[in-house]
N, C-alpha and C positions, 0 to 999 in steps of 0.2 A: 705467568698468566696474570698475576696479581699485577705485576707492576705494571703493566701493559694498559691493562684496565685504569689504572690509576692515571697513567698521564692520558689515554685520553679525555677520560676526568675531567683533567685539570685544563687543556684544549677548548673543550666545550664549555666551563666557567669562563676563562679569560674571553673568549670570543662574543658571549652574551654580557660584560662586562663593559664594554666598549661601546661608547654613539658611532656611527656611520652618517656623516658628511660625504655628499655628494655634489662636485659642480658640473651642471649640466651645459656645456654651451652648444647653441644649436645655431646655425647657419640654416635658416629657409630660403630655400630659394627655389623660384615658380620654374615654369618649362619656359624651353626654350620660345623664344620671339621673334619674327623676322619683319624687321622695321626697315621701308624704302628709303634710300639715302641719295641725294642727287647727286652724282656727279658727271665732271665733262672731260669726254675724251676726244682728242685730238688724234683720229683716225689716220689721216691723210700722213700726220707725220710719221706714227709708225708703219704704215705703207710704205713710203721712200725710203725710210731707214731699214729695209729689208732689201731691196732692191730685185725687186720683184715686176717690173711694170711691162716686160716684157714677157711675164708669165701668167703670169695669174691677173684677172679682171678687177679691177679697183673696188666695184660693185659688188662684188663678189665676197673678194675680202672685206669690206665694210660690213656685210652681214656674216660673216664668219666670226670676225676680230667680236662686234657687238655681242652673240649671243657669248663667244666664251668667254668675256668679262663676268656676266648673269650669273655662270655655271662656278657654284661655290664650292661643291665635293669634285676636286677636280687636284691635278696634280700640274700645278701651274710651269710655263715658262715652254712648252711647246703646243703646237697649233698644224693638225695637218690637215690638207684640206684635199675634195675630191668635187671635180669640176666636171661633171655628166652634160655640161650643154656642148663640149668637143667631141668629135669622132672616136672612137675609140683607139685606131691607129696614130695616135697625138698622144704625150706626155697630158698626163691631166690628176696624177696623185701628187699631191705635194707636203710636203715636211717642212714647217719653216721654226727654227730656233728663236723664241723673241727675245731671250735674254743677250744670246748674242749677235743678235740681228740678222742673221742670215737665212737663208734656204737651204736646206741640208741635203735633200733629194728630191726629183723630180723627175717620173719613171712615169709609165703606161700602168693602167687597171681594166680589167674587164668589168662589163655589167652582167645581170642577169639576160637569158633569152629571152624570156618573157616582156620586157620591156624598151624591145627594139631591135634594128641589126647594127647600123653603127655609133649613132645616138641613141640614148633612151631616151623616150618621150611617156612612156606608160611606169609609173610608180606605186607598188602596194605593200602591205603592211601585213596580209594575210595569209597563213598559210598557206603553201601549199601555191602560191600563185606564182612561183618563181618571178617571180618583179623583185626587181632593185627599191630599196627605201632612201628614204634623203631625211635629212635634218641633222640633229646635232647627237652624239654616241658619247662615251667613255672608251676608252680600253678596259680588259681586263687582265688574267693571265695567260702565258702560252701555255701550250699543248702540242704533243704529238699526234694525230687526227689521222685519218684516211686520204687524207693531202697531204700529209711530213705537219712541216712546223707550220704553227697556227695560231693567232690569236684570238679570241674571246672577244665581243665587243658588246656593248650595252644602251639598248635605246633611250631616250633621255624623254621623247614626245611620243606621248600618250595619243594613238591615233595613227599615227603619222611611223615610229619606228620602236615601240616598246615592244611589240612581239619579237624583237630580233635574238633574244635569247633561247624562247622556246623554237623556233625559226632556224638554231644551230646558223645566223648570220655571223662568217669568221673573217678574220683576213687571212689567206692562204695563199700558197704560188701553186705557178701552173705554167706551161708552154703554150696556152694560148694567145700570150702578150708579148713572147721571145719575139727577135726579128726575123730567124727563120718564117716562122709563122706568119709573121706580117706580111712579109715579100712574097709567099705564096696566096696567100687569100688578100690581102692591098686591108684586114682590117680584123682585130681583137676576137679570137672568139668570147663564147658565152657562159656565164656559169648560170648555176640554178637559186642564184640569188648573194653570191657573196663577192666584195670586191678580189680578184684575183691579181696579184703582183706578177712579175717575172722570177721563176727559179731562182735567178742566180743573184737576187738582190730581197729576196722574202725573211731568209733568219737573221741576215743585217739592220733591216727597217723596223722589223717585228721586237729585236731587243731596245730598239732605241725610241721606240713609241707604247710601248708596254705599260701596264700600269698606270693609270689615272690621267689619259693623255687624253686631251680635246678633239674630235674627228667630227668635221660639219661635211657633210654630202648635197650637189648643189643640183638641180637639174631645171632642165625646162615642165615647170606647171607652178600654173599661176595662182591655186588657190595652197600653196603652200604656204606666201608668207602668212595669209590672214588663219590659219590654223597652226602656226607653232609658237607653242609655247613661251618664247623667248623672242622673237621677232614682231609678233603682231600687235604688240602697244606701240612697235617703233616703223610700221608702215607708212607713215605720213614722211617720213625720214627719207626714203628710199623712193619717192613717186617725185619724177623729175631728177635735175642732175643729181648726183651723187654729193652730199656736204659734206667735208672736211672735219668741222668741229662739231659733234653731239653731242647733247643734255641728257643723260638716262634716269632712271631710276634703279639702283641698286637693290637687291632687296639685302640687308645687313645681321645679322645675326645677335639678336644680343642677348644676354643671360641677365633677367633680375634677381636681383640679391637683396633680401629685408635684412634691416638691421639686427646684426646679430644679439641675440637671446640669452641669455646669462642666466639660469634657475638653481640656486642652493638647496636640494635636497638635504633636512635632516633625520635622523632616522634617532630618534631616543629608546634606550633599551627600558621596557617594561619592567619595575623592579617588581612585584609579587609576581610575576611570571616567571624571574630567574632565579629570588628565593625558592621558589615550587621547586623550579627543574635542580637546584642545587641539594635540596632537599633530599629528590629522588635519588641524586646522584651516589651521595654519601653512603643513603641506605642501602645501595644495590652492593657498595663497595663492602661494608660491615659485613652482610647475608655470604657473600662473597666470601669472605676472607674467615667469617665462622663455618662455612660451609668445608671449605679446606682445611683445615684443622680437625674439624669431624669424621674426614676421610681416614686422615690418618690413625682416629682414634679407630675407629670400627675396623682397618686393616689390623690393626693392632690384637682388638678384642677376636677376631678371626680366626685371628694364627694361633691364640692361645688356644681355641677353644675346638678347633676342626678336627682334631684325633685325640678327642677321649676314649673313655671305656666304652663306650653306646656305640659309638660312631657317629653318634647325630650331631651334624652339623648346624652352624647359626647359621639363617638366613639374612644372606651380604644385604641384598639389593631390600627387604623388607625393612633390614632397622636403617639403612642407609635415606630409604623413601621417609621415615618414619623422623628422622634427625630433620631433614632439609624440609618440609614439612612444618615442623613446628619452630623452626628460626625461622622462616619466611614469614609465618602468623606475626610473628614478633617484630616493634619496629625498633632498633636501636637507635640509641641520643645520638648525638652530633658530635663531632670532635672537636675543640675550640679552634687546635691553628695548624699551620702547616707541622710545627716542630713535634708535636705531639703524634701528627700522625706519622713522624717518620723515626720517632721512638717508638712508637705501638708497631711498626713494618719490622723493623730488628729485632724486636720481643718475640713477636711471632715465626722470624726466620729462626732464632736460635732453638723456640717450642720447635720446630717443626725436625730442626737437624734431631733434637734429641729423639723425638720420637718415632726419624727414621730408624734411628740405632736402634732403639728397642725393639721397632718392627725385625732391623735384620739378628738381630740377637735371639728372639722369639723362634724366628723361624728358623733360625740355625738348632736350636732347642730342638723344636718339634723333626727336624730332620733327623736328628740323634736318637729321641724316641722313636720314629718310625723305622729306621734302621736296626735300631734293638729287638722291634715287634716282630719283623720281618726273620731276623736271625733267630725265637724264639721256635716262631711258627716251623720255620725251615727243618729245627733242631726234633720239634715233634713230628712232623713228618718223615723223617727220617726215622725216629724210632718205632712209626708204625708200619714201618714198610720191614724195616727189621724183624718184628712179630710176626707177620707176617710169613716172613722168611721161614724163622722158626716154629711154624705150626707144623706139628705132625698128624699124619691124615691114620688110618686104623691100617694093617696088612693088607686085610684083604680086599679094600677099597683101593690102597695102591694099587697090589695084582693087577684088579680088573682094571684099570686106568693104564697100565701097562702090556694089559692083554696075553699075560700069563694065566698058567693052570686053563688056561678055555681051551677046551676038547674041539677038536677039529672033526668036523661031518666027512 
């Protein structure tokens, strides 16, 4: 216990001993910024470079390709598009790969009933109206749904197709767009607002357009471009032929950064503060260590003294109160160095050996007298039991205790 005491002691010296240098370098830097950047896209070329002109509208794809340049949280290098101004009995979903310039697939989609029988013409955004929405989406993740496999999609234009989350708007399949189907009714049936694939090509398309993929929706109404989001600074673009090459405005992302901040925190140790606290240390260690030493003297003084002739015992816990008490009143000096105090820690280990032995010497003592005492008592006891024995009582007190000489009625 002593020593334990002591090195943390010496723990808490050494630590309040020491300056604390701090270098603080800080990097501030503000929130993010989205600064417009121009640049020019050559449209027309990557149109041809897809080879697409017998599918998909030139028109069409120019506002497709435009806004997914804009869309920055997006998972670049695919582009699929849904072209609602065809019958619905017409290929009109399309997938096109831009990195590797191709069309990957080109299948049939249903639309909502709400918004037509074989074109839709009626487009909304509102619950519950079973309408088809148009503009530009995300992917999200699949799911297994009440249709099989399914994708998640996410509206991008406020107005026009943000409710499509709470809306449950998915991609799913369905046999309303198979050919059996077609060739019985000549045209797609309807859903209740989400594009519909064919069965047999929905977990093929759904894994390959999953996650952060571009989906613009096109249809006939006309105050769509001037309300979306991503289109309608580039109206003027689009009124008359179709142009080739376009000027945009990117919006660009950039992070400022101040120069960085360099602060030298010093921290100077308080010297009468750790005098003080060394001070207290010392003295707690001394009380401490007088303290212990006194234990053993009073276990000492104990043993001697617990089975005298009285029986009266000293009271342990009184003169024990009574010792630690008046060292605590007491402040003892200081020790000059470390070597001193670990000649005074050996002095005190070898007091303390001795005067375990004495304690167990003591009380080996007093075991031997009580042992004696014990055999003493035993020894009287037994001689009164003996007298006892030999007490003779008078005859006729026998008799009657015997119940002799008593005359019977």
């Amino acid at each position: 216990m002593k020593k334990v005491l002591l090195f943390f002691c010496m723990l808490l010296i050494i630590n309040n001993n020491f300056a604390e240098e701090n270098v603080v370098t800080e990097n501030i830097q503000n929130p993010v910024e989205q600064e417009p950047q121009k640049i020019i896209l050559d449209v027309k070329s990557v149109y041809d470079s897809l080879n697409i002109k017998n599918k998909i509208d030139y028109s069409i794809f120019q506002k497709a390709y435009l806004g997914y340049v804009q869309i920055s949280n997006k998972n670049p290098g695919i582009l699929i598009i849904i072209d609602y101004t065809k019958p619905s009995n017409e290929e009109r979903f399309y997938v096109l790969d831009l990195d590797k310039k191709k069309l990957v697939y080109s299948t049939r989609v249903a639309h909502s009933k709400n918004s037509g029988l074989e074109i839709p013409l009626q487009f909304s955004d509102d619950p519950n109206s079973y309408q088809s929405s148009l503009g530009f989406f995300v992917t999200l993740g699949e799911y297994n749904g009440a249709y099989g496999y399914s994708l998640r999609l996410k509206g991008l234009e406020e107005n026009i197709n943000a409710n499509a989350e709470d809306r449950a708007i998915v991609i799913h399949g369905g046999d309303i767009v198979e050919d059996e189907y077609i060739k019985k009714f000549g045209f797609a049936g309807r859903s209740l607002g989400c594009p519909v694939l064919p069965h047999s090509l929905t977990r093929e398309i759904i894994d390959y357009i999953k996650h952060g993929r571009v989906l613009f929706i096109y249809g006939n109404d006309e105050e769509y471009i001037d309300n979306s989001l991503y289109l309608s600074k580039l109206a003027p673009i689009f009124e008359g032929n179709p142009k080739n090459i376009v000027e945009i405005e990117k919006p660009i992302e950039v992070q400022k950064t101040s120069p960085t901040v360099t602060t030298i925190v010093t921290t100077a140790p308080s010297v009468p503060v750790v005098d003080d606290k060394i001070d207290n240390i010392n003295r707690e260690a001394v009380i401490a260590e007088t303290n212990i030493t006194k234990i053993f003297e009073i276990i000492k003084q104990e043993a001697k003294y617990t089975n005298n002739i009285d029986n009266n015992k000293v009271s342990y816990t009184e003169l024990l109160k009574g010792i630690i008490q008046e060292k605590s009143n007491k402040v003892p000096a200081e020790k000059n160095s470390t070597e001193n105090e670990n000649l005074e820690d050996e002095k005190k280990d070898n007091q303390e050996k001795v005067i375990e032995q004495t304690v167990i010497n003591d009380s080996s003592e007093t075991k031997q007298e009580e042992n004696d005492t014990n055999i003493q008592q035993n020894v009287n006891i037994q001689e009164q039991e003996n007298k006892k024995e030999e007490r003779k009582y008078p005859e006729e007190v026998t008799k009657k205790s015997l119940g002799l000489g008593v005359k019977l009625k």
